[in-house]
Residue frames as a rotation matrix with the C-alpha (Angstrom) as fourth column:
UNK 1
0.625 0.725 -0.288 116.27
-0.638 0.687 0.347 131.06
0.449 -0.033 0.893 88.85
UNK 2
0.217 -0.598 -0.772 119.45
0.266 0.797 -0.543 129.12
0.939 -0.087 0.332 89.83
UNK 3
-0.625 -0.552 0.552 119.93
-0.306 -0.477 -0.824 130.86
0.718 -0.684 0.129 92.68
UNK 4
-0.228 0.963 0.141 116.76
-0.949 -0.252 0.190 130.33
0.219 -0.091 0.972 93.80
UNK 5
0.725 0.323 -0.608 116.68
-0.244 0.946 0.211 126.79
0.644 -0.005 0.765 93.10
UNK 6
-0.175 -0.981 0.087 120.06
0.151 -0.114 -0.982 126.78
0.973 -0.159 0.168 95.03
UNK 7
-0.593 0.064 0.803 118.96
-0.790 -0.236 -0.565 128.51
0.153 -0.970 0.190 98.26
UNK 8
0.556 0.746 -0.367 115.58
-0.616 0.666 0.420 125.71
0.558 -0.007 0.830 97.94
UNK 9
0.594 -0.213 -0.776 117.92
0.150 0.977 -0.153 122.77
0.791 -0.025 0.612 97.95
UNK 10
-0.884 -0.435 0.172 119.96
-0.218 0.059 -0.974 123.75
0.413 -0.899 -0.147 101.41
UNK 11
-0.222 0.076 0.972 117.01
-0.922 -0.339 -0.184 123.27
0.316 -0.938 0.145 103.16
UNK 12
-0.771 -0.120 0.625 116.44
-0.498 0.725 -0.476 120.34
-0.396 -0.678 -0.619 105.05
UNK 13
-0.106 0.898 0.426 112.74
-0.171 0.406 -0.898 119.80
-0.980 -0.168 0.111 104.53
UNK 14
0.806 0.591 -0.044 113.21
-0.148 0.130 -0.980 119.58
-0.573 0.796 0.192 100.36
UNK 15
0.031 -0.956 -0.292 116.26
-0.829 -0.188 0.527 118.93
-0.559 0.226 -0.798 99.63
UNK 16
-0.405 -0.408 0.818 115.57
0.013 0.892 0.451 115.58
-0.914 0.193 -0.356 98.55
UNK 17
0.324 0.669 0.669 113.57
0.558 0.436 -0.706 117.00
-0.764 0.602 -0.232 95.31
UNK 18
0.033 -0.618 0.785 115.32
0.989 0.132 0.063 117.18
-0.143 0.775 0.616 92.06
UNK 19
-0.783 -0.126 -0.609 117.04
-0.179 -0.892 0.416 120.50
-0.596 0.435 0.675 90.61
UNK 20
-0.985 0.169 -0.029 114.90
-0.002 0.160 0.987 119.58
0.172 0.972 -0.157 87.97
UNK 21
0.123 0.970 -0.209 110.78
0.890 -0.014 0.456 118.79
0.440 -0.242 -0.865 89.73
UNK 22
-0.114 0.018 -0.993 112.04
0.676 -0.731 -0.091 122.50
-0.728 -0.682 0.071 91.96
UNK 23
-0.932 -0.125 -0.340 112.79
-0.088 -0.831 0.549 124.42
-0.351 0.542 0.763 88.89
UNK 24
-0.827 0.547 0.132 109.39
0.421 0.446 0.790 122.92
0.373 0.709 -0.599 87.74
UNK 25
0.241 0.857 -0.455 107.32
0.971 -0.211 0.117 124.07
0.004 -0.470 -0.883 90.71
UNK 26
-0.673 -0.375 -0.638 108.90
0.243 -0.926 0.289 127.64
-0.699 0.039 0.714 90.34
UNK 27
-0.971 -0.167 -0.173 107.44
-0.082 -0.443 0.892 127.99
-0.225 0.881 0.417 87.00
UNK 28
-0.534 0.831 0.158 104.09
0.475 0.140 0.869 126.71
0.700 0.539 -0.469 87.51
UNK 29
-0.166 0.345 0.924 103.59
-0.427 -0.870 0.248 128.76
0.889 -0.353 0.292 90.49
UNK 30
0.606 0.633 -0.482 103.42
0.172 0.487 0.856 126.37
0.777 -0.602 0.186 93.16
UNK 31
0.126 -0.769 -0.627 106.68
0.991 0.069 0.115 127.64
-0.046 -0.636 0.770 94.56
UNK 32
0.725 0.046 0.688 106.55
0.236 -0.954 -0.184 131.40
0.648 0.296 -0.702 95.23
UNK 33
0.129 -0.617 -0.776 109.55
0.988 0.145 0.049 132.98
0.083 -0.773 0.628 96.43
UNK 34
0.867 0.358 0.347 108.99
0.264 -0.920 0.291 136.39
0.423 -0.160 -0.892 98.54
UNK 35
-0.602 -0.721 0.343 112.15
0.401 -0.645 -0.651 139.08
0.690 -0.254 0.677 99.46
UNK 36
0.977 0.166 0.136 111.05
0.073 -0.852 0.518 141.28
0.202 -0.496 -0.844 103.14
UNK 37
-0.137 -0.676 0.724 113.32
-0.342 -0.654 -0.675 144.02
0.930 -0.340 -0.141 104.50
UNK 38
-0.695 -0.021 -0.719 114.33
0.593 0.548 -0.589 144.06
0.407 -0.836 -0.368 107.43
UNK 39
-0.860 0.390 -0.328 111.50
0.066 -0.553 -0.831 145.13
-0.505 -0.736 0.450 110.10
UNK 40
-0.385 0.886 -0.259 108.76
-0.590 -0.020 0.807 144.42
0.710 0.463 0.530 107.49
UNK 41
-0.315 0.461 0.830 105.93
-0.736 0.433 -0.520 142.39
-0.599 -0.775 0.203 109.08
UNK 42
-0.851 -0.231 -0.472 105.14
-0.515 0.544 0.662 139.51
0.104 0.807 -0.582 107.50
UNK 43
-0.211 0.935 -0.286 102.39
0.412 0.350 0.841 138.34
0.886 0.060 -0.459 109.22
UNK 44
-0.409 0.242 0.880 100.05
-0.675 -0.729 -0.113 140.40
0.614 -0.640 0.462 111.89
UNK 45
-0.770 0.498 0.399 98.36
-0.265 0.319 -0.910 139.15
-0.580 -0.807 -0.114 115.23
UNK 46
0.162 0.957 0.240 95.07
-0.069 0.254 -0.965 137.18
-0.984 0.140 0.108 113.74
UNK 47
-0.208 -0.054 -0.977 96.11
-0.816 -0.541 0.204 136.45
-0.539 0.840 0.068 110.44
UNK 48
0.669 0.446 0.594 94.99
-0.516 0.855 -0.061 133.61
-0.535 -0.265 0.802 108.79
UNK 49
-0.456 -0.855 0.246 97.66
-0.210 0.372 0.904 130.77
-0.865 0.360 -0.349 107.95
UNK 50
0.645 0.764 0.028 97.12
-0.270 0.263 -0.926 129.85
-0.715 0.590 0.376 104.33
UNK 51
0.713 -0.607 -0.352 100.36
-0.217 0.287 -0.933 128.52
0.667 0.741 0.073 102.91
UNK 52
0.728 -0.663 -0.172 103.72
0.622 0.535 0.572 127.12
-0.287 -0.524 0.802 104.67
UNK 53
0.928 -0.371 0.011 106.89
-0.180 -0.477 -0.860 129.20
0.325 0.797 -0.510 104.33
UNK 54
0.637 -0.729 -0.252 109.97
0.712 0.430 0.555 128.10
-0.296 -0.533 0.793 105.01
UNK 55
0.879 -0.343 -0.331 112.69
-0.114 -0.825 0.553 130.44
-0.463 -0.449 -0.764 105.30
UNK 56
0.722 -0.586 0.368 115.73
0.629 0.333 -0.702 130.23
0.289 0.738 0.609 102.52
UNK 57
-0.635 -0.755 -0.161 117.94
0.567 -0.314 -0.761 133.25
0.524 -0.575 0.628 104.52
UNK 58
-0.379 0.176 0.909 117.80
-0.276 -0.959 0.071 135.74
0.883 -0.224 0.412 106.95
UNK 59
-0.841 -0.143 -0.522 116.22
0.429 0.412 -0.804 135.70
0.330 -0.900 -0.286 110.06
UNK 60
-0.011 0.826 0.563 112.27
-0.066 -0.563 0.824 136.98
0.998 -0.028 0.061 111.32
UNK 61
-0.968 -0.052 0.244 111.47
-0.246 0.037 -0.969 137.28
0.041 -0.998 -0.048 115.44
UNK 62
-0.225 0.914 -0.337 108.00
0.612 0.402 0.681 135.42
0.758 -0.052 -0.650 116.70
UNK 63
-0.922 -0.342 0.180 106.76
0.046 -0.560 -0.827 138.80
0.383 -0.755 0.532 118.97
UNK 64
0.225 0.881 -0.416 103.86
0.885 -0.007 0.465 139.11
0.407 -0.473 -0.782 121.71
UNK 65
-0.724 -0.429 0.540 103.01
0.009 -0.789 -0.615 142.16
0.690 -0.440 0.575 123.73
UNK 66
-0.686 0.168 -0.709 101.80
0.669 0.529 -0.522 141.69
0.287 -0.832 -0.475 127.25
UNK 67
0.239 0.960 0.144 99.04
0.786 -0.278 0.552 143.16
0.570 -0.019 -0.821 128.88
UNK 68
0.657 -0.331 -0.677 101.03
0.501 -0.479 0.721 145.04
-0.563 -0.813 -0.149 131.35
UNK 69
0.968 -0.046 -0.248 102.95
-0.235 -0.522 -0.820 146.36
-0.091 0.852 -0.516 127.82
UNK 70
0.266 -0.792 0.549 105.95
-0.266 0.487 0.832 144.16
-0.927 -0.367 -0.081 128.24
UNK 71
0.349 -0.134 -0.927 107.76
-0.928 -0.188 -0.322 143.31
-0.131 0.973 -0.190 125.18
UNK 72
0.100 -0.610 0.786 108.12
-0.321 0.728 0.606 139.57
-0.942 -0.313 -0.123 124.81
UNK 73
-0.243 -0.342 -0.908 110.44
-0.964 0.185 0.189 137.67
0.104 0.921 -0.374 121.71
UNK 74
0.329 0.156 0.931 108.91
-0.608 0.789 0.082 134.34
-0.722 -0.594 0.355 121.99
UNK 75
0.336 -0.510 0.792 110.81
0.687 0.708 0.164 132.90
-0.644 0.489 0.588 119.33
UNK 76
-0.004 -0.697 -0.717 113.47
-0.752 -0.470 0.462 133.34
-0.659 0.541 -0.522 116.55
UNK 77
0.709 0.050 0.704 113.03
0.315 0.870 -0.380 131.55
-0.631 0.491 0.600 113.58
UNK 78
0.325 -0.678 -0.659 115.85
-0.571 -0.696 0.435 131.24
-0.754 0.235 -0.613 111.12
UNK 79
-0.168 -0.228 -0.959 117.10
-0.888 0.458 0.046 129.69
0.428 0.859 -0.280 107.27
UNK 80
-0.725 -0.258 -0.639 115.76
-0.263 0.961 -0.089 126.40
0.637 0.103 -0.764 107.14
UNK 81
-0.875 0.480 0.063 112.93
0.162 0.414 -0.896 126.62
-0.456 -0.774 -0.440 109.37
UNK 82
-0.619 0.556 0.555 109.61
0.529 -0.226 0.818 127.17
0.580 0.800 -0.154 108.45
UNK 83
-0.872 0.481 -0.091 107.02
-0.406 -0.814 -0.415 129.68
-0.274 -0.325 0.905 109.61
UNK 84
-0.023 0.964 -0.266 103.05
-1.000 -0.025 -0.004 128.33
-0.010 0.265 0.964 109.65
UNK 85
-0.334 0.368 -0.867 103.41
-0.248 0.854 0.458 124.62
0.909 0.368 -0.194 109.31
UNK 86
-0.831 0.471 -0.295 101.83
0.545 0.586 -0.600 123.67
-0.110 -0.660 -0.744 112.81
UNK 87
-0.648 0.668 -0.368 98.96
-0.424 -0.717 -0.554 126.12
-0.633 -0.203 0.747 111.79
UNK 88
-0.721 0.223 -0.656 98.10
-0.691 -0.298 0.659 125.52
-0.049 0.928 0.369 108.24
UNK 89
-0.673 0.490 -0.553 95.92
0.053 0.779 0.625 122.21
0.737 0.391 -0.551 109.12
UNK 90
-0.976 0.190 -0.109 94.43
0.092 -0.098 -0.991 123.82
-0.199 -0.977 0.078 112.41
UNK 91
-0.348 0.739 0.576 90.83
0.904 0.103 0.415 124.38
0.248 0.665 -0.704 112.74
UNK 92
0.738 0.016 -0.675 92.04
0.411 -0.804 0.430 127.58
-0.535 -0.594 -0.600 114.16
UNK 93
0.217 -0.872 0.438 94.60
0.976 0.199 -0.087 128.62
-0.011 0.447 0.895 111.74
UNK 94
0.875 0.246 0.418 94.91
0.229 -0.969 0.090 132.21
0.427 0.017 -0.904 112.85
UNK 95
-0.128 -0.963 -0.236 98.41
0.456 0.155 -0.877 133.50
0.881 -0.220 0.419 113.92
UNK 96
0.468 0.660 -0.588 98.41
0.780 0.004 0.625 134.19
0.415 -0.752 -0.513 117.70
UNK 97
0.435 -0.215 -0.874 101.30
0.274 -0.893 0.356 136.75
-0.857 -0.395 -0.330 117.49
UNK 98
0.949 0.061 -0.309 102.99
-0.263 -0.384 -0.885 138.95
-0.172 0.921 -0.349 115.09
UNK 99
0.293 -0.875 0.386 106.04
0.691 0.473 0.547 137.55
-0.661 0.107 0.743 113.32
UNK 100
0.785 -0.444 -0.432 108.42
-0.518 -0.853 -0.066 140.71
-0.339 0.275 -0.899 111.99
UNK 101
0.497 -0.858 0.129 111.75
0.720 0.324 -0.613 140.09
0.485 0.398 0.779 109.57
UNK 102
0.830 -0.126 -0.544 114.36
0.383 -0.579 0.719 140.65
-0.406 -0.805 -0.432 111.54
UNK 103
-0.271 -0.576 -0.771 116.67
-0.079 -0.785 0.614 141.35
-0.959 0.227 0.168 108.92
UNK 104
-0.262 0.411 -0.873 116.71
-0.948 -0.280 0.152 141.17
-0.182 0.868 0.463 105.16
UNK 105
-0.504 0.219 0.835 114.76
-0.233 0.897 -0.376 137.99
-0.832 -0.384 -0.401 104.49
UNK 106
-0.482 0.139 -0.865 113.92
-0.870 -0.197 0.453 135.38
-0.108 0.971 0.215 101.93
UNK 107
-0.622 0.075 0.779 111.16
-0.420 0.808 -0.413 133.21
-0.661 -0.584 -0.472 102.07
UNK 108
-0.983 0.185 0.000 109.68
0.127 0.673 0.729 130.00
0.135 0.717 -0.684 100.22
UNK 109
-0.429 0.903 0.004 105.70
-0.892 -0.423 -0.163 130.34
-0.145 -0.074 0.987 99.97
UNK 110
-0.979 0.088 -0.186 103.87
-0.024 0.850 0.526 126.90
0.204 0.519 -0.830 99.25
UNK 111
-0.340 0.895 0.290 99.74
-0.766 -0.442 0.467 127.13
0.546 -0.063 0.835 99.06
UNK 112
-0.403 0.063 0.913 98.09
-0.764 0.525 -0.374 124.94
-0.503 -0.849 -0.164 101.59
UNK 113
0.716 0.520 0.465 96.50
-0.342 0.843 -0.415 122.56
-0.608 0.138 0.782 98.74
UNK 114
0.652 -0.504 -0.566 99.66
-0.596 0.120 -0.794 122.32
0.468 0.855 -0.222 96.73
UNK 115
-0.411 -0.541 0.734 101.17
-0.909 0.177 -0.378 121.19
0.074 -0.822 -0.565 100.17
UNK 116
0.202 0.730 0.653 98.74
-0.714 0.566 -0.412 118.58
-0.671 -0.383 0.635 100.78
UNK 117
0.878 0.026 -0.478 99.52
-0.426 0.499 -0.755 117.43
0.219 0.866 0.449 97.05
UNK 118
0.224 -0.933 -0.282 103.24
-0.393 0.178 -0.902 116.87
0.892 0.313 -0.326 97.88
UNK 119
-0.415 -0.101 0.904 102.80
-0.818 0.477 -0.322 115.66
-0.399 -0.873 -0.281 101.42
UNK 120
0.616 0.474 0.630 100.18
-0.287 0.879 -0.381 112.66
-0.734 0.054 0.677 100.07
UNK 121
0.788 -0.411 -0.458 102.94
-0.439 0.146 -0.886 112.02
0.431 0.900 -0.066 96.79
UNK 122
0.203 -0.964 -0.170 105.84
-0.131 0.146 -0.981 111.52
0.970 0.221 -0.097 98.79
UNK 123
0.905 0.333 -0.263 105.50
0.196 0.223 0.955 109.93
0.377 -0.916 0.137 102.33
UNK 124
-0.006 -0.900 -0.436 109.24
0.987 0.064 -0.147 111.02
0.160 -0.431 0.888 102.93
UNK 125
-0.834 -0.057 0.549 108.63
-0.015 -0.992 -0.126 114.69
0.552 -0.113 0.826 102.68
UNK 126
0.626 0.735 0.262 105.49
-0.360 -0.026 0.933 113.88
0.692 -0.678 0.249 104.96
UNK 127
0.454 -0.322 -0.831 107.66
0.774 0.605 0.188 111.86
0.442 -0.729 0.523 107.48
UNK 128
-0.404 -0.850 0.339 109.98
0.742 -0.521 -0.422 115.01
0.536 0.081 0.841 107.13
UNK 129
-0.551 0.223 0.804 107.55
0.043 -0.955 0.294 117.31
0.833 0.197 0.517 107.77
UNK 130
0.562 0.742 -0.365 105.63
0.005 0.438 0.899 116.17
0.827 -0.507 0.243 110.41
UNK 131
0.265 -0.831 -0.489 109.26
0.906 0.388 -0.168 115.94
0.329 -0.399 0.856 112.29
UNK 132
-0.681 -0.663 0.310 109.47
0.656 -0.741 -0.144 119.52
0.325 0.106 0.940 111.89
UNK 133
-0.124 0.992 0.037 106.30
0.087 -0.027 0.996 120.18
0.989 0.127 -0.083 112.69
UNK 134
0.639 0.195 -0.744 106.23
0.460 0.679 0.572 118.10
0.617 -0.707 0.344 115.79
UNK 135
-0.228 -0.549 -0.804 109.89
0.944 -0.328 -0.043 119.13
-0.240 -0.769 0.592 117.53
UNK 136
-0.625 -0.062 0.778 108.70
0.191 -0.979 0.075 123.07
0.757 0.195 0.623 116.20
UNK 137
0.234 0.972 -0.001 105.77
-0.287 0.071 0.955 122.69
0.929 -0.223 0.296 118.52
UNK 138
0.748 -0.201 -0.633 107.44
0.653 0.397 0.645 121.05
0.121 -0.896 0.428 121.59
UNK 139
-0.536 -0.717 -0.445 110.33
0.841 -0.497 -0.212 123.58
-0.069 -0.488 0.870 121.70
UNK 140
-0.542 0.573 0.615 107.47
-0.406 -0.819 0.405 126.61
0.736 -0.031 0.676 121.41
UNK 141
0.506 0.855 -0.114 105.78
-0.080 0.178 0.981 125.14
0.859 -0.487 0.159 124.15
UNK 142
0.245 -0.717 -0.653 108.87
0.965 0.246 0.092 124.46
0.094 -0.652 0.752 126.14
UNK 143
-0.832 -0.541 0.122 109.84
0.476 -0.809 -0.345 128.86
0.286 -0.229 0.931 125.77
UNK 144
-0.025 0.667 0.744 106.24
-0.327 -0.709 0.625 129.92
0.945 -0.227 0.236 126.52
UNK 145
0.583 0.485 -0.652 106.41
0.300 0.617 0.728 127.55
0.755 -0.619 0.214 129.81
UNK 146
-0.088 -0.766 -0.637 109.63
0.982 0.041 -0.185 128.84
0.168 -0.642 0.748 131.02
UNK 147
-0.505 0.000 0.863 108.27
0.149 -0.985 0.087 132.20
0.850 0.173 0.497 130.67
UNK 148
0.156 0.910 0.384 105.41
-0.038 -0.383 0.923 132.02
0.987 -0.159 -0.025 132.86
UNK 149
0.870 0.137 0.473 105.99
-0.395 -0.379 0.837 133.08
0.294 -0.915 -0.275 136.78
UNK 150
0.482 -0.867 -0.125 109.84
0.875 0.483 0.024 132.24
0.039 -0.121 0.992 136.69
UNK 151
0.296 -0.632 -0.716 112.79
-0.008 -0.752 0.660 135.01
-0.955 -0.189 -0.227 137.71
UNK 152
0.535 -0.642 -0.550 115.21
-0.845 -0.418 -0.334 136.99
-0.016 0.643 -0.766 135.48
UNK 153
-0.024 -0.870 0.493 117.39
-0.924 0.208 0.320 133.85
-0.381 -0.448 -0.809 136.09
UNK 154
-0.214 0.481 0.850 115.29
0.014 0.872 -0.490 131.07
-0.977 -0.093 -0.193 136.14
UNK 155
0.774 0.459 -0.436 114.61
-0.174 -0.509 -0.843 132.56
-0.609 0.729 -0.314 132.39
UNK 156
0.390 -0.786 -0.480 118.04
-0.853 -0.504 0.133 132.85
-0.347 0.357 -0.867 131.58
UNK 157
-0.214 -0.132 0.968 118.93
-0.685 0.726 -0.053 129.38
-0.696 -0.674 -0.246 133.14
UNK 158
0.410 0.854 0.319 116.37
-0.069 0.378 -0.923 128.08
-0.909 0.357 0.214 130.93
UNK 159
0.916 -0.001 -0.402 117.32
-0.391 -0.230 -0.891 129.73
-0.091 0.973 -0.211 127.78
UNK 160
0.283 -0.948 0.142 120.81
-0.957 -0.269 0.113 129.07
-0.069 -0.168 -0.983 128.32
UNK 161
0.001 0.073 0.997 120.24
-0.284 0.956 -0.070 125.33
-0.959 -0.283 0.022 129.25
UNK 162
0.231 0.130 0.964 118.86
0.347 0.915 -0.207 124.66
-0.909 0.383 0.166 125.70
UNK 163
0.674 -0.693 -0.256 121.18
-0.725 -0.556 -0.406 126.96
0.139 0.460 -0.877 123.85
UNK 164
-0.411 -0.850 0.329 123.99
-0.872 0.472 0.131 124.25
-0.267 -0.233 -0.935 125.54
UNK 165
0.009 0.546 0.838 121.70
-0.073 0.836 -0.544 121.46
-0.997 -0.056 0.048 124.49
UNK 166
0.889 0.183 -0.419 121.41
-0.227 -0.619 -0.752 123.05
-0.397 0.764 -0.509 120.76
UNK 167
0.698 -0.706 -0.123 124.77
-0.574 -0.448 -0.685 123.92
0.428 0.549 -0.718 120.22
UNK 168
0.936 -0.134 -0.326 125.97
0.176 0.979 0.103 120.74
0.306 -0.154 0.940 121.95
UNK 169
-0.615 -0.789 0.007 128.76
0.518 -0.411 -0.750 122.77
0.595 -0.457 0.661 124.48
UNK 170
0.225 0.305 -0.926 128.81
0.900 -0.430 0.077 124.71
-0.374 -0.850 -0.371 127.62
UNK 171
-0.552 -0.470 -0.689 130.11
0.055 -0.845 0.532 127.66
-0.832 0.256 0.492 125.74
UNK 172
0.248 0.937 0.246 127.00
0.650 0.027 -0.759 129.19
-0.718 0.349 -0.603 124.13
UNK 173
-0.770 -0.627 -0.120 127.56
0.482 -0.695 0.534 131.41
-0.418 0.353 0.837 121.12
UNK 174
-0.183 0.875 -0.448 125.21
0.276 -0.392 -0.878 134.19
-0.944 -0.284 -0.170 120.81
UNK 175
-0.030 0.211 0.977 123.25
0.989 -0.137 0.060 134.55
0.147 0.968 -0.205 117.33
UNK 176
0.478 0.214 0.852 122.28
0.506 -0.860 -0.068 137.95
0.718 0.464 -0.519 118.54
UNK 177
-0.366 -0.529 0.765 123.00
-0.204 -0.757 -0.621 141.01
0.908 -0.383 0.169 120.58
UNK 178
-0.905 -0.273 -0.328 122.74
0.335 0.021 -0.942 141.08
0.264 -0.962 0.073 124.11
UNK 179
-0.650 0.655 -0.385 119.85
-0.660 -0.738 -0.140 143.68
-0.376 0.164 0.912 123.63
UNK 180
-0.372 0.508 -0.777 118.00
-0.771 0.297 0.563 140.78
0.517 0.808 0.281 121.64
UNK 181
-0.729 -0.092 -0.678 118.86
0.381 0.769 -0.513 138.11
0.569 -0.632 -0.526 124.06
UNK 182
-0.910 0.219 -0.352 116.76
0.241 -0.412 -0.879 140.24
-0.337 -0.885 0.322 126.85
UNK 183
-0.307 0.866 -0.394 113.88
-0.924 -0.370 -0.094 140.55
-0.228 0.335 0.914 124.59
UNK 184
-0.266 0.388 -0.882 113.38
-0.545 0.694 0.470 137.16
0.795 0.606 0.027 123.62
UNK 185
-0.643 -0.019 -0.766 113.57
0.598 0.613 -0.517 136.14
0.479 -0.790 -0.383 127.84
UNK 186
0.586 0.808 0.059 110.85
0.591 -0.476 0.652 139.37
0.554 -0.347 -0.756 128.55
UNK 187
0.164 -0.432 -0.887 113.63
0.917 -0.265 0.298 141.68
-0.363 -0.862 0.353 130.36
UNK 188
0.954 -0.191 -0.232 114.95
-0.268 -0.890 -0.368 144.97
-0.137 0.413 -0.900 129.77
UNK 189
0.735 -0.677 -0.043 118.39
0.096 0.166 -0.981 144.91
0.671 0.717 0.187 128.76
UNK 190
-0.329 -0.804 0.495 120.01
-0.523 -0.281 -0.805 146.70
0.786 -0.523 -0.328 131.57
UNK 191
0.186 -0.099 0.977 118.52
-0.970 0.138 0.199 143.73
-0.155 -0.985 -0.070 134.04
UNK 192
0.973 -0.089 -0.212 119.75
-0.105 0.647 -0.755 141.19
0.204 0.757 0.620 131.81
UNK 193
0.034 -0.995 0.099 123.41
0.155 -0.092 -0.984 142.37
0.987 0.049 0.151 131.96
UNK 194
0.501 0.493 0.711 122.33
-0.770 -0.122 0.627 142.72
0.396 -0.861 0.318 136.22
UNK 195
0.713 0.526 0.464 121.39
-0.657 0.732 0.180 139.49
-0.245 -0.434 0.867 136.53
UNK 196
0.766 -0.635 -0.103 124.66
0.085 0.259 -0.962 138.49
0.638 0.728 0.252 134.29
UNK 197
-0.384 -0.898 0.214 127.37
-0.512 0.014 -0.859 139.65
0.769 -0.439 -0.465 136.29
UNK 198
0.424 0.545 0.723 125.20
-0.886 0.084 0.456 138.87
0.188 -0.834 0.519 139.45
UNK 199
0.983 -0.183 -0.024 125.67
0.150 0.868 -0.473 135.01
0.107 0.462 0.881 137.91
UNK 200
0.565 -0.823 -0.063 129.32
-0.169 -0.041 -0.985 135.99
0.808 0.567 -0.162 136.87
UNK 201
0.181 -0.258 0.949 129.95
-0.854 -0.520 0.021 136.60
0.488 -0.814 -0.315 140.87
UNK 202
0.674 0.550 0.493 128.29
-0.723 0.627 0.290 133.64
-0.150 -0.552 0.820 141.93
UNK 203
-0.738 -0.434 0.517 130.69
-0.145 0.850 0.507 131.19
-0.660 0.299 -0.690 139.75
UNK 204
-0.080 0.609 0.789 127.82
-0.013 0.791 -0.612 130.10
-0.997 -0.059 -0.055 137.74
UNK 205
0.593 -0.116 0.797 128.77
0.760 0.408 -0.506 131.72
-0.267 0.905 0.331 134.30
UNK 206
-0.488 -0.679 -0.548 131.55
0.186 -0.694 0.695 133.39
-0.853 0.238 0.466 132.71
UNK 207
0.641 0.678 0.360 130.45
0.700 -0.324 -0.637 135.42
-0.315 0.660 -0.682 129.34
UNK 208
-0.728 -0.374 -0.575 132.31
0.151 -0.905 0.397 138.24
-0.669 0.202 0.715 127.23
UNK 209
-0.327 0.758 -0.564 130.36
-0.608 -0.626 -0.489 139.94
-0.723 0.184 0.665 124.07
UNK 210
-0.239 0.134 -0.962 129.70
-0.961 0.110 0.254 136.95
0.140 0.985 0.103 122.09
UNK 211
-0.461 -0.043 -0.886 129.68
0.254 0.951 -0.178 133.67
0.850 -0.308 -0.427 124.38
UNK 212
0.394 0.421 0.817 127.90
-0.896 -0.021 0.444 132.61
0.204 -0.907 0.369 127.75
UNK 213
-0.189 -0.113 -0.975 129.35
-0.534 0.845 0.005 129.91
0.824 0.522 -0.220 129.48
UNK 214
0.840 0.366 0.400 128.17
-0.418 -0.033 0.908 127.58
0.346 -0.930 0.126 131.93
UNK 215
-0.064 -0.679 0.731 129.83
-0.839 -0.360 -0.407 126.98
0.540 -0.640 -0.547 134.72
């Protein structure tokens, strides 16, 4: 249970409620906390949202597949984010792609009327949430936009831009593999690492297996 209550309180979006009211919602069930492996699915194309979860470790991948059978990663969501909260109040609350743990993962559960209860109690954890909510929504609209009819580059470029925006440096450090990177921009790997040196030639970024930087 301490552990538990432990991983809760790092995150952002609840930290501000007692060891004491968490260990409470554990026990009465309003806090459910689920364990996937990695590569489990967690939630399929068309599922319906019905609870908020917010991620306590690990790491899951937001994935589409294209009509033309492309493999796109349109997001990475990781500890401390949450998974479903711009859905759960939709009048469409259905999940529009499948979201897969990308490694071993632990995540908070919260039912959508127990939510409601603690969003109308406590207008800071609404203020909070809404925040997250809001910039979760504007930076998923910002990676589906740069996807659409833009080069291997113009992709990168992109991603790269608000990776250096993020991580507040020109010297990006990659969360994942190379191989990951190229799925989450729609490429194959080997025109990824192309399109990389190509860049490297130009002047426009240096890179070894763990950093990109701009130039």
């Amino acid at each position: 249970m301490n552990h538990k209550i432990e991983l809760i309180k790092r995150t952002t979006l609840l930290e501000g409620f007692s060891e004491n009211k968490i260990q409470s919602f554990l026990k009465s069930g309003n806090f459910r906390v689920v364990t996937y492996k990695k590569n489990a699915v967690i939630h399929f194309d068309g599922d319906v949202c019905t609870k908020l979860e917010l991620l306590l470790s690990g790491s899951v991948m937001v994935e589409r597949i294209e009509e033309d059978g492309n493999f796109l990663t349109v997001s990475e969501i990781k500890a401390n984010d949450m998974i479903g909260g711009s859905l759960l109040y939709s009048n469409h609350p259905y999940y529009p792609m499948t979201v897969v743990a990308q490694s071993d993962t632990i995540v908070l559960e919260i039912e959508k009327e127990i939510l409601f209860r603690l969003l109308s109690n406590n207008p800071w954890f609404l203020r909070l949430y809404l925040e997250y909510t809001s910039n979760r929504t504007f930076l998923l609209g910002y990676r589906l936009k740069s996807y659409v009819h833009k080069t291997i580059r113009e992709h990168l470029m992109d991603y790269l831009k608000l990776e250096s925006i993020k991580q507040n440096s020109k010297c990006i450090v990659l969360s994942t593999t190379k191989k990951v990177l190229a799925e989450q921009i729609g490429v194959q790997r080997t025109s990824l690492s192309r399109e990389l040196a190509k860049m490297k030639k130009e002047g426009l970024v240096d890179f070894d297996s763990k950093t990109i930087t701009l130039l």
